[in-house]
Every structure is written in C-alpha cells, then in structure tokens.
PDB file of N, CA, C and O in Angstrom:
ATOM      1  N   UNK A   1      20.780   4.972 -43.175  1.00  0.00           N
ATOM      2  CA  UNK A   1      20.820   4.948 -41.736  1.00  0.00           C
ATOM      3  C   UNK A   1      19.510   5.464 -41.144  1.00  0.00           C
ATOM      4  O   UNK A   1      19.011   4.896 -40.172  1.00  0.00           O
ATOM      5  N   UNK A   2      18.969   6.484 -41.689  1.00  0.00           N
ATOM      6  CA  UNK A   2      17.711   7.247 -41.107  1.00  0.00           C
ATOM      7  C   UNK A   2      16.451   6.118 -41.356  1.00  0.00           C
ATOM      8  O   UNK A   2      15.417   6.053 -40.692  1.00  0.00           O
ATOM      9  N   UNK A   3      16.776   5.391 -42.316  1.00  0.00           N
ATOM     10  CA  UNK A   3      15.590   4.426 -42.986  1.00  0.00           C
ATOM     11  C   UNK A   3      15.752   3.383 -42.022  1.00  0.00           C
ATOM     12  O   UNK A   3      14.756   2.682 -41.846  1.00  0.00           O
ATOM     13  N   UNK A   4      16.809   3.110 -41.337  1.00  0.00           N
ATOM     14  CA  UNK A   4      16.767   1.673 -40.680  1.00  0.00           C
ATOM     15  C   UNK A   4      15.855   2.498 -39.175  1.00  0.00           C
ATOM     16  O   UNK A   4      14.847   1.929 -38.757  1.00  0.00           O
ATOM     17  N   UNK A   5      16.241   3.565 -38.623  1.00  0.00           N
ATOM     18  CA  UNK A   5      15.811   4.163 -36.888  1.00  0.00           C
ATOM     19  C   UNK A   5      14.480   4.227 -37.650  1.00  0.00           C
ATOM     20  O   UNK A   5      13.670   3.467 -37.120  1.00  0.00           O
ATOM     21  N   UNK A   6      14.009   4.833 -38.646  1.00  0.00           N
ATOM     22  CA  UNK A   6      11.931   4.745 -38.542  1.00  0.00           C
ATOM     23  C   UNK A   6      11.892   3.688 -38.884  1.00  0.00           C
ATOM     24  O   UNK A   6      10.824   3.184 -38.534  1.00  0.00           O
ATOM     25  N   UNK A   7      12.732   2.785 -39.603  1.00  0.00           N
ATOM     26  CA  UNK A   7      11.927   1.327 -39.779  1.00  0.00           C
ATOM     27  C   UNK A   7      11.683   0.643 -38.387  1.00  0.00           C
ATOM     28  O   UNK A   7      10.548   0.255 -38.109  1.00  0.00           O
ATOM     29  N   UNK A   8      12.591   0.507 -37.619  1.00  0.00           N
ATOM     30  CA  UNK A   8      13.028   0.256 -35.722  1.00  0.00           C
ATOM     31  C   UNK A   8      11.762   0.974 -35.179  1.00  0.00           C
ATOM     32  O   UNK A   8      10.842   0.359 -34.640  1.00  0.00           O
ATOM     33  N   UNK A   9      11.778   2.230 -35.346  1.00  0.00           N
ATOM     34  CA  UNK A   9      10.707   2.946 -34.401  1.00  0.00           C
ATOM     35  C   UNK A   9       9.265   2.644 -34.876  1.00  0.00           C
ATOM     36  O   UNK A   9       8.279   2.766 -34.149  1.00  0.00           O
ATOM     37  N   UNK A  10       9.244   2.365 -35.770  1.00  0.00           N
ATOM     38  CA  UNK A  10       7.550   1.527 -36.663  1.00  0.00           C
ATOM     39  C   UNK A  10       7.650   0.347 -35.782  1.00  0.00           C
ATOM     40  O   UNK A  10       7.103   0.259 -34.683  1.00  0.00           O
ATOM     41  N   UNK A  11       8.322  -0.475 -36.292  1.00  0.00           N
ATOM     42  CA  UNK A  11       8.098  -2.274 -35.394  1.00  0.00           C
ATOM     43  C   UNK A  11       8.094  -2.014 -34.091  1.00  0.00           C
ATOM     44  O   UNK A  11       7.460  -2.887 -33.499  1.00  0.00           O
ATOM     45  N   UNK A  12       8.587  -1.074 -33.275  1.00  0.00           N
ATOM     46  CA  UNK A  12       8.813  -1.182 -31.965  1.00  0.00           C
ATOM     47  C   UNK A  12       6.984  -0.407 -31.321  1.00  0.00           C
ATOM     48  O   UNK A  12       6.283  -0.710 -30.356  1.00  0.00           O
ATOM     49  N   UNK A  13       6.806   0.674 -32.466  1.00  0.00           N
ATOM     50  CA  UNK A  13       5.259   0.924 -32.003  1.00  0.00           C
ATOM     51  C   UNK A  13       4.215   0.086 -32.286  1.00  0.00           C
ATOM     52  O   UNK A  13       3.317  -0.194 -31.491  1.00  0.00           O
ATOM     53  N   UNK A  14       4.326  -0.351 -33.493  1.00  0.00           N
ATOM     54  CA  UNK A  14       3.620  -1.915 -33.461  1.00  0.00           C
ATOM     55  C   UNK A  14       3.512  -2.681 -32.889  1.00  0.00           C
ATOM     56  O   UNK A  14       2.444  -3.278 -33.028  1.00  0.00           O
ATOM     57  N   UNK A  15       4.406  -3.173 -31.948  1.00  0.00           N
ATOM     58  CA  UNK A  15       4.204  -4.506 -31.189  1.00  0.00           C
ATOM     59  C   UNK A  15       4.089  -4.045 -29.322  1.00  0.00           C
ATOM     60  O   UNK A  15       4.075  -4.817 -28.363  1.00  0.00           O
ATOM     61  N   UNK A  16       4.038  -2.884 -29.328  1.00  0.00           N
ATOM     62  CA  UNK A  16       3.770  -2.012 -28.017  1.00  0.00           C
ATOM     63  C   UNK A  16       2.621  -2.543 -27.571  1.00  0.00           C
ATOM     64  O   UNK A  16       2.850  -3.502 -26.834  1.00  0.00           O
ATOM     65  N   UNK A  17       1.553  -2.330 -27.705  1.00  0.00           N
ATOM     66  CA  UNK A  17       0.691  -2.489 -27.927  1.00  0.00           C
ATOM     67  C   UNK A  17       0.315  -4.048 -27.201  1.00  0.00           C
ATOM     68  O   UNK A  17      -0.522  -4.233 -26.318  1.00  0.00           O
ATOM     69  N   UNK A  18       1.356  -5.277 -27.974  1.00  0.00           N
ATOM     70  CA  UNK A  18       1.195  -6.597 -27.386  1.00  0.00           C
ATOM     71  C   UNK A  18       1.603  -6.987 -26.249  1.00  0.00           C
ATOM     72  O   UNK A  18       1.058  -7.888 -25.612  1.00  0.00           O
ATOM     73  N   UNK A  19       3.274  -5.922 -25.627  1.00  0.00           N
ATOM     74  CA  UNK A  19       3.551  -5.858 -24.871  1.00  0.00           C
ATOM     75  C   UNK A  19       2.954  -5.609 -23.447  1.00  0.00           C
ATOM     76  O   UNK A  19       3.182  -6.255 -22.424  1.00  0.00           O
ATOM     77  N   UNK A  20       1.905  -4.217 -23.661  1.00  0.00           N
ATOM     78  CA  UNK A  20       1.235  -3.977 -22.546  1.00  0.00           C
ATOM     79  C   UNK A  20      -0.258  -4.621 -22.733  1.00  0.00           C
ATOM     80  O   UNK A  20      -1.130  -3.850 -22.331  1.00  0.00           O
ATOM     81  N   UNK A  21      -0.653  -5.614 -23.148  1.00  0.00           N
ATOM     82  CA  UNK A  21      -1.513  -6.534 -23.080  1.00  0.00           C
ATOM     83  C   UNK A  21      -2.010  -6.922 -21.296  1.00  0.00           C
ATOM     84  O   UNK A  21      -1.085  -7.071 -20.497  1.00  0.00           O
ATOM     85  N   UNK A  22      -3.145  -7.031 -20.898  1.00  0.00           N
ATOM     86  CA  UNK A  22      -3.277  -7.932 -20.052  1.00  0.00           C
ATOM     87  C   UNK A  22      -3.812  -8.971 -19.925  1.00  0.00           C
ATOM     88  O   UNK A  22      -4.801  -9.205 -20.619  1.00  0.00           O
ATOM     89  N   UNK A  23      -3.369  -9.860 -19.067  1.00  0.00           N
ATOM     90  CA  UNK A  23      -3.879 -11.501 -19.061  1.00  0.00           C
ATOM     91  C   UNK A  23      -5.628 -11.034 -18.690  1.00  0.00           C
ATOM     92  O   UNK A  23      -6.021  -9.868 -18.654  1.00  0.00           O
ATOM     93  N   UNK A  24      -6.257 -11.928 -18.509  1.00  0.00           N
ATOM     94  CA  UNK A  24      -7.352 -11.720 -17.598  1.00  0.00           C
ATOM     95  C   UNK A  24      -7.014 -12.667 -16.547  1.00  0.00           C
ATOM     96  O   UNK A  24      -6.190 -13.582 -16.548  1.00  0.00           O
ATOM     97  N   UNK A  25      -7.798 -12.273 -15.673  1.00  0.00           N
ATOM     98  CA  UNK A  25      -7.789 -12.609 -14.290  1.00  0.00           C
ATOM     99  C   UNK A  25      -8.062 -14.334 -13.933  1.00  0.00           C
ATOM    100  O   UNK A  25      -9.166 -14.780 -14.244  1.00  0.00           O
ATOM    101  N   UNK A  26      -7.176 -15.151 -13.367  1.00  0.00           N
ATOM    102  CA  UNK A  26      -8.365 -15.887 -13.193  1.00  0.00           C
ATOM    103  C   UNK A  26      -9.046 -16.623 -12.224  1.00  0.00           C
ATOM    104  O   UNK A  26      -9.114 -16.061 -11.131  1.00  0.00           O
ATOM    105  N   UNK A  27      -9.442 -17.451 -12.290  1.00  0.00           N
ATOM    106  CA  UNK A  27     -11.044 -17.699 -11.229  1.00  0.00           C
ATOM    107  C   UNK A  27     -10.401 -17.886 -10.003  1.00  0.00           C
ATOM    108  O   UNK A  27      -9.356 -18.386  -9.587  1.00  0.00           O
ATOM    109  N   UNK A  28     -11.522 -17.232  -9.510  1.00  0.00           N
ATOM    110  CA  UNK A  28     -10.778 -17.104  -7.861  1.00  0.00           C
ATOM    111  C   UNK A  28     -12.131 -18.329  -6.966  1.00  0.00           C
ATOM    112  O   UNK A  28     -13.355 -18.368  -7.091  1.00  0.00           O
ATOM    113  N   UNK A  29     -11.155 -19.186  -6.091  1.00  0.00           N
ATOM    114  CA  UNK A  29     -12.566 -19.739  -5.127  1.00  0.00           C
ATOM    115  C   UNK A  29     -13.137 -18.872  -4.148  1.00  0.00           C
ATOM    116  O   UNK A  29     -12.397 -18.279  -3.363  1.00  0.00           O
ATOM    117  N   UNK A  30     -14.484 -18.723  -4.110  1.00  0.00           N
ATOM    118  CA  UNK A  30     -15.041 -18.002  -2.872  1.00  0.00           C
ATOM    119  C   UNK A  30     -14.293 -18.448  -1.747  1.00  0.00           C
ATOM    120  O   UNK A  30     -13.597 -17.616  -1.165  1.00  0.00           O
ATOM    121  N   UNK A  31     -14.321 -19.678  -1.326  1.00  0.00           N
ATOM    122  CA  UNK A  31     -13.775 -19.597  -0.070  1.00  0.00           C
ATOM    123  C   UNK A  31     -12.327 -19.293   0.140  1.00  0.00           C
ATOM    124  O   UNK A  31     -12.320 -18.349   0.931  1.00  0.00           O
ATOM    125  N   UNK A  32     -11.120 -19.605  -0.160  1.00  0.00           N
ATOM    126  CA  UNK A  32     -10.279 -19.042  -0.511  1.00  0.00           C
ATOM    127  C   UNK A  32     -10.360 -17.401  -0.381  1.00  0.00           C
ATOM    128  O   UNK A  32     -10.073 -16.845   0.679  1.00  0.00           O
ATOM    129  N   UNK A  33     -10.735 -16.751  -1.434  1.00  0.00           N
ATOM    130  CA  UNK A  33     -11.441 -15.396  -1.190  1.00  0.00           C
ATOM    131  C   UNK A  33     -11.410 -15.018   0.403  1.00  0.00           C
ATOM    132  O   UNK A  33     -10.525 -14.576   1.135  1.00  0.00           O
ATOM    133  N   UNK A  34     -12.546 -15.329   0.575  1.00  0.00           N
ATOM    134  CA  UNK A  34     -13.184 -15.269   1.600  1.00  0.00           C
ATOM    135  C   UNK A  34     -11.860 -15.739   3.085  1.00  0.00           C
ATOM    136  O   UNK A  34     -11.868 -14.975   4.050  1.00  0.00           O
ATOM    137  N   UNK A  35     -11.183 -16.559   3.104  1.00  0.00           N
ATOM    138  CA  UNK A  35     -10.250 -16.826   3.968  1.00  0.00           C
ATOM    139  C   UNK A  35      -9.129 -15.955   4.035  1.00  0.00           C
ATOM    140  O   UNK A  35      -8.719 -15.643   5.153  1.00  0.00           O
ATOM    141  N   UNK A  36      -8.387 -15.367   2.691  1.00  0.00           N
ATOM    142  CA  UNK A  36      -7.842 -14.508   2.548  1.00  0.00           C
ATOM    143  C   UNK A  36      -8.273 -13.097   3.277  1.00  0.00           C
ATOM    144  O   UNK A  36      -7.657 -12.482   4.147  1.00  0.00           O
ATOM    145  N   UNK A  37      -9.374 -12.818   2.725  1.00  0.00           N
ATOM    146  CA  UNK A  37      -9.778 -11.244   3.232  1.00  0.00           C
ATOM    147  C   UNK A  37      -9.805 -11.348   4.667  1.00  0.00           C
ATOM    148  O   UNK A  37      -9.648 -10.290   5.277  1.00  0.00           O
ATOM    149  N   UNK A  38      -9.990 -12.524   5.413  1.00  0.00           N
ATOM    150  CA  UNK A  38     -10.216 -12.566   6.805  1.00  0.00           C
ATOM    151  C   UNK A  38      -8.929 -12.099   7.097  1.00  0.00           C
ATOM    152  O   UNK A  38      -8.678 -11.087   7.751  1.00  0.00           O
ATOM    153  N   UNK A  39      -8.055 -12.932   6.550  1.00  0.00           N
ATOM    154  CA  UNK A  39      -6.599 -13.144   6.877  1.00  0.00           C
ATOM    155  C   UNK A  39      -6.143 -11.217   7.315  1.00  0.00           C
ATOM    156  O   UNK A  39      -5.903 -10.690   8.401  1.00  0.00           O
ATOM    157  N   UNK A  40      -6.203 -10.526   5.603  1.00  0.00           N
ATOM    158  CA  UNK A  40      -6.052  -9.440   5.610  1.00  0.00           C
ATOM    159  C   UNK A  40      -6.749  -8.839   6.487  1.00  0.00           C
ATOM    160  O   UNK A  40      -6.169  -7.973   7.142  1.00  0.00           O
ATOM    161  N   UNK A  41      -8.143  -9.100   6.755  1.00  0.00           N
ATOM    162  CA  UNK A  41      -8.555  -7.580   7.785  1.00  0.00           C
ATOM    163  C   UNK A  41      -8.135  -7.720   9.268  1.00  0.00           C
ATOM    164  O   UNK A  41      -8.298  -6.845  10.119  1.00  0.00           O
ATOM    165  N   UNK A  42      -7.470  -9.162   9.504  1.00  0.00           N
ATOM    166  CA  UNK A  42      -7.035  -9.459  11.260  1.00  0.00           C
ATOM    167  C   UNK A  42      -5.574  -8.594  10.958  1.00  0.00           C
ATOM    168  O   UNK A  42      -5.306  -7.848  11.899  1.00  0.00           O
ATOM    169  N   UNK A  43      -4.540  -8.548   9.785  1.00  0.00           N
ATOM    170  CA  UNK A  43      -3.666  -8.117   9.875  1.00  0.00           C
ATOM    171  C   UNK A  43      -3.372  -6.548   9.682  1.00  0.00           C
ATOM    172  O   UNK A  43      -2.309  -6.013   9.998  1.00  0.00           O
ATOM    173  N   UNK A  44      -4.655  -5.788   9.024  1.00  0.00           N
ATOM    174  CA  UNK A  44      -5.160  -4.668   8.996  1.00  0.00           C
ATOM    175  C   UNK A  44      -5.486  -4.112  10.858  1.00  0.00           C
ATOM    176  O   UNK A  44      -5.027  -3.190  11.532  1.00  0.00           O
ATOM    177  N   UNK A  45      -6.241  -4.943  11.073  1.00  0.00           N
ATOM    178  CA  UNK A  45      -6.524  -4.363  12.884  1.00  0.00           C
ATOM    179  C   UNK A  45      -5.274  -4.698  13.420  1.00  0.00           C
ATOM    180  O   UNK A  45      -4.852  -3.560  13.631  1.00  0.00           O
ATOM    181  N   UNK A  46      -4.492  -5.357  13.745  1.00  0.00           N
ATOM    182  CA  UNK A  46      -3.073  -6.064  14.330  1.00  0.00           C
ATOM    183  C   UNK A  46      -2.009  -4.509  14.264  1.00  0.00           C
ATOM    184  O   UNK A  46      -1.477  -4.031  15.266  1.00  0.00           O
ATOM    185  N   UNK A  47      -1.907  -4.020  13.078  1.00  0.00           N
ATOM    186  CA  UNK A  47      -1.006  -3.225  12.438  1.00  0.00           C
ATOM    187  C   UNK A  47      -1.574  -1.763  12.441  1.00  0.00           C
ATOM    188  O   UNK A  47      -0.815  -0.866  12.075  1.00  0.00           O
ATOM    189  N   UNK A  48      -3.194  -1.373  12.929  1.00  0.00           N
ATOM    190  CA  UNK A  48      -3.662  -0.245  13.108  1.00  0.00           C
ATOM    191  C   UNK A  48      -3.367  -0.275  14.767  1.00  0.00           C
ATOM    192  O   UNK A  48      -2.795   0.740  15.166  1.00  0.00           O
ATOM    193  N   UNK A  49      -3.642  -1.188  15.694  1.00  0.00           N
ATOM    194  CA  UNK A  49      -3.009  -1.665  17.079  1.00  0.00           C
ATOM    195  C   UNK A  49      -1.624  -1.103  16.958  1.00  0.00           C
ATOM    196  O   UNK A  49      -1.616   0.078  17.308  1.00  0.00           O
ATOM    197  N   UNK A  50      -0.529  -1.518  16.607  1.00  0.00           N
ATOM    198  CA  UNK A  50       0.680  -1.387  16.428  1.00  0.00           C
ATOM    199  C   UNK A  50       0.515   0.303  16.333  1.00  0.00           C
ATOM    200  O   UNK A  50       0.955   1.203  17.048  1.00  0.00           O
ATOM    201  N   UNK A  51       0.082   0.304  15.704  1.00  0.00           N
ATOM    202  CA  UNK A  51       0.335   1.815  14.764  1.00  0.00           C
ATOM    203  C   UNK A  51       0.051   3.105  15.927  1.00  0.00           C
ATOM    204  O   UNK A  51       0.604   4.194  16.082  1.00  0.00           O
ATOM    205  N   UNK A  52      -0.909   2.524  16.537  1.00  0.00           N
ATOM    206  CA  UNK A  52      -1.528   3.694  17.933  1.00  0.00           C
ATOM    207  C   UNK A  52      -0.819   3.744  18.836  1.00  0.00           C
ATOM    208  O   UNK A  52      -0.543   4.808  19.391  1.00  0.00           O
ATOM    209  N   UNK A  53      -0.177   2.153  19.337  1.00  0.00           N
ATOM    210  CA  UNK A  53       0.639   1.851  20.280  1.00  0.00           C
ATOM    211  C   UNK A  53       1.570   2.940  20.404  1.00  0.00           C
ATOM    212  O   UNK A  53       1.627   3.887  21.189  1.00  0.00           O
ATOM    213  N   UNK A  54       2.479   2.475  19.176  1.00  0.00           N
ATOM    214  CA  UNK A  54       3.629   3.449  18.896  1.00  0.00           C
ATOM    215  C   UNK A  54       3.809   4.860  18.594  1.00  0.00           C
ATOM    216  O   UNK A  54       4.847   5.520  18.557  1.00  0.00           O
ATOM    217  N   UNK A  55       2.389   5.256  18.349  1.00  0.00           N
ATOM    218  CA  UNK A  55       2.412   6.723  17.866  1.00  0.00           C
ATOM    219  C   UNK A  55       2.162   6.919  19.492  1.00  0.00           C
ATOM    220  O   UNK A  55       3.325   7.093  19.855  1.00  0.00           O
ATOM    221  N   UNK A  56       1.614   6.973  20.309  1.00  0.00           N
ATOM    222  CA  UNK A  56       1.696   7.116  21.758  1.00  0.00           C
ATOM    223  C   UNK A  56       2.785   7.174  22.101  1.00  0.00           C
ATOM    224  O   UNK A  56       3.352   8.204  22.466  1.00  0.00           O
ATOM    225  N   UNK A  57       3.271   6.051  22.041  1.00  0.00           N
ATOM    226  CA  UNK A  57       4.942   6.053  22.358  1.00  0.00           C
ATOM    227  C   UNK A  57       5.521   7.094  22.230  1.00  0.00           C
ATOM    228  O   UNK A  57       6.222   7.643  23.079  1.00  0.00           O
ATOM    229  N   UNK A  58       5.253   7.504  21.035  1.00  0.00           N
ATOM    230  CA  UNK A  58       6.527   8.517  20.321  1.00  0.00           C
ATOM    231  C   UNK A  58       6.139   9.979  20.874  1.00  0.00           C
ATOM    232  O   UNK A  58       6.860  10.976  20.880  1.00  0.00           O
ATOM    233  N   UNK A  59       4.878   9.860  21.316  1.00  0.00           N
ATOM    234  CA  UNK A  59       4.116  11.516  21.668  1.00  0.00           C
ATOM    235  C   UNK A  59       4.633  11.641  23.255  1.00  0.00           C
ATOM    236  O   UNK A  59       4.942  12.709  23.784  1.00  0.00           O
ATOM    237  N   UNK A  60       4.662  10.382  23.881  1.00  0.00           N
ATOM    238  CA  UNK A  60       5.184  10.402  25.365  1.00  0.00           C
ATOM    239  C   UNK A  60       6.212  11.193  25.277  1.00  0.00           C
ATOM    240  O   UNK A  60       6.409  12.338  25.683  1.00  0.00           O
ATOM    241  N   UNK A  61       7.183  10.042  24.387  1.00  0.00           N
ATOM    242  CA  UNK A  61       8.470  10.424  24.397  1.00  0.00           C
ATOM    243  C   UNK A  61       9.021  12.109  24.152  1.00  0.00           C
ATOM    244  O   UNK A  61       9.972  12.638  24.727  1.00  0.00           O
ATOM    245  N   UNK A  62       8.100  12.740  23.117  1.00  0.00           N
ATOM    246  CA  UNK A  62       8.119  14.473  22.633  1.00  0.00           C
ATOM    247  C   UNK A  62       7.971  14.607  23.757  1.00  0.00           C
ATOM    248  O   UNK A  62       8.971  14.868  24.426  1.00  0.00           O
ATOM    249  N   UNK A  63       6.576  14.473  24.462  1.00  0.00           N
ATOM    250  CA  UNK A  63       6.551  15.318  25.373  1.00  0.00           C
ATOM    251  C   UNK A  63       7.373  15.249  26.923  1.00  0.00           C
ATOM    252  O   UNK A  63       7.334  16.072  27.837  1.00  0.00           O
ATOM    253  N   UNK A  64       8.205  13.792  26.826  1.00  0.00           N
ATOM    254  CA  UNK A  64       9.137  14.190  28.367  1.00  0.00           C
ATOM    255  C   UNK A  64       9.992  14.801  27.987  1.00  0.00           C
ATOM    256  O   UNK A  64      10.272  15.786  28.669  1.00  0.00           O
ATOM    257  N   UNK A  65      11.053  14.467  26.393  1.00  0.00           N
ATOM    258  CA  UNK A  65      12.038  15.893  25.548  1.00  0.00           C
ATOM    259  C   UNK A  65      11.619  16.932  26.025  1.00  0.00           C
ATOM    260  O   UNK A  65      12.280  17.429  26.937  1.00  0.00           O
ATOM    261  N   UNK A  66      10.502  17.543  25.615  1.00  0.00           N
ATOM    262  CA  UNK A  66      10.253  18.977  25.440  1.00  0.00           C
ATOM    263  C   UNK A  66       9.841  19.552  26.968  1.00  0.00           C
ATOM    264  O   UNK A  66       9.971  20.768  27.114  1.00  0.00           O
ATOM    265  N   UNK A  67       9.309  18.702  28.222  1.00  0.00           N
ATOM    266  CA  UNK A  67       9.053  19.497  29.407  1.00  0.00           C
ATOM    267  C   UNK A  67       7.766  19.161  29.160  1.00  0.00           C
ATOM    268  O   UNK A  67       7.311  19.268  30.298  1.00  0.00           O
ATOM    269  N   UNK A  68       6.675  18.763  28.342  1.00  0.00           N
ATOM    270  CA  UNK A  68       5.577  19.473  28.834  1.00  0.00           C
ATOM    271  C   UNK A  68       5.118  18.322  29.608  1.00  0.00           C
ATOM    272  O   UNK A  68       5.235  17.102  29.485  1.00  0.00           O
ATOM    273  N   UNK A  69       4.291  19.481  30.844  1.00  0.00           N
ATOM    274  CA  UNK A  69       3.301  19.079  31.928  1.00  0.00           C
ATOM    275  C   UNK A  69       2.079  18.622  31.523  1.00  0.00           C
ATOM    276  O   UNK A  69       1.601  18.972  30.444  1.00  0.00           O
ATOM    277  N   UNK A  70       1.293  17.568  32.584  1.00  0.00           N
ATOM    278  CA  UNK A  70      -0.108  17.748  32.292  1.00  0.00           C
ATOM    279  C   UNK A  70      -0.771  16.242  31.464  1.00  0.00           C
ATOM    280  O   UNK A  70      -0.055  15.246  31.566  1.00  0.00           O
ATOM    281  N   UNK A  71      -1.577  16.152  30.984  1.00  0.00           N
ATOM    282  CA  UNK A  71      -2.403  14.817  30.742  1.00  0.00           C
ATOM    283  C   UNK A  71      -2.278  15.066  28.636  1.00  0.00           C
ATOM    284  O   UNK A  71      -2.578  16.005  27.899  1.00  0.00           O
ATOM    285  N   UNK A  72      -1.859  14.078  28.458  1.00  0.00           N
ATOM    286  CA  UNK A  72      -1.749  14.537  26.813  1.00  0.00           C
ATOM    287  C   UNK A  72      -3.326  14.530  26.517  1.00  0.00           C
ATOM    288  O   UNK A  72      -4.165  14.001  27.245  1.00  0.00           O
ATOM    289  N   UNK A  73      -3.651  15.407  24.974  1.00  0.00           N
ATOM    290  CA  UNK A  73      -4.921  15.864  24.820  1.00  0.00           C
ATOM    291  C   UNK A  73      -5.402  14.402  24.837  1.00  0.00           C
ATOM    292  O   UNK A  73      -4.565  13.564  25.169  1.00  0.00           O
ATOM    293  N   UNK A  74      -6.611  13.999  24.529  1.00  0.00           N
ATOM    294  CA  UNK A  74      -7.694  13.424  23.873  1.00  0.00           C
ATOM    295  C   UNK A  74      -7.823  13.395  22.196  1.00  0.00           C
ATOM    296  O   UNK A  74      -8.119  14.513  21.774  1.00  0.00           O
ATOM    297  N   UNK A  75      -7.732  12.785  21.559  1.00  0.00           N
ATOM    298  CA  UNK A  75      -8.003  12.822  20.033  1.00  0.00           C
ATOM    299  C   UNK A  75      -9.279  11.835  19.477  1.00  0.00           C
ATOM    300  O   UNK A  75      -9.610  10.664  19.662  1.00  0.00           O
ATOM    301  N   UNK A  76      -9.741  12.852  18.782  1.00  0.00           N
ATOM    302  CA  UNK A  76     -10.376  11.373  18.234  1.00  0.00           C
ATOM    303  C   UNK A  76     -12.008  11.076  19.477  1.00  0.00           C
ATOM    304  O   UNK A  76     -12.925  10.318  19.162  1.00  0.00           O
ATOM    305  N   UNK A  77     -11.974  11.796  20.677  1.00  0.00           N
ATOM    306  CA  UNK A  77     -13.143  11.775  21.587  1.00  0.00           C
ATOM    307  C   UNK A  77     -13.276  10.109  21.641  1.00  0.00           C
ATOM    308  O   UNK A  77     -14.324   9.494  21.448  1.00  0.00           O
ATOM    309  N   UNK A  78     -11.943   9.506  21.953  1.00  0.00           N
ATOM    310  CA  UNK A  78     -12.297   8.340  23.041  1.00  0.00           C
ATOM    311  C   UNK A  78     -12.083   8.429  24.147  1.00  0.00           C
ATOM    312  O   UNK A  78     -12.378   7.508  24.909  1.00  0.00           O
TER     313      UNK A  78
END
C-alpha cells in the first residue's frame, strides 16, 4: 500500500511540471493592438469620470447626514 502512494506521488511530481507549462504568446497585429489600447484608455477615463462623480456624491451625501456647514475642502488643488 505505501509502495503504490510514493509510486502516485513520483508520477504526479513528474508530470507537474507539464502541467504548469506555458503556451507562448501569440502574434498580436499592431493595429489591432493599437485599437484595443485606445479602446481601453477611453474606458479607463469614462470609469475614472464615474469614479469622481460618485465619490462626490457620496461626500455630499456624509456631509448633509452629519450637519456639516460650509464649502467641501478642495483636494487634489483643482
């Protein structure tokens, strides 16, 4: 019985190895590329937009909860 689990645990470290193999990559078209990343950095600005929008939102919202008076700070010196 002990001879069959190290025989199991030998083949299974042996072929580990093939398992975590990686493909290589392959060829990418520049333009393609290039259309993609556009794609991504309009949806990167779109979703940093979003992101300010709503964090405003949410700071309004604290601050009519909580009472406070007054002009919310400035961050960031825009």
């Amino acid at each position: 019985m002990n001879f069959r689990i190290l025989l199991m645990t030998v083949a299974m470290a042996a072929t580990s190895g093939a398992v975590w193999a990686k493909l290589p990559a392959a060829p990418a078209d520049p333009a393609k590329a290039a259309e993609a990343k556009a794609k991504a950095d309009e949806a990167a600005k779109k979703d940093a937009d979003l992101l300010g929008k709503y964090q405003d939102k949410a700071a309004a919202n604290y601050r009519k909860n909580k009472g406070i008076r007054g002009p919310a700070p400035k961050v960031g010196g825009k």
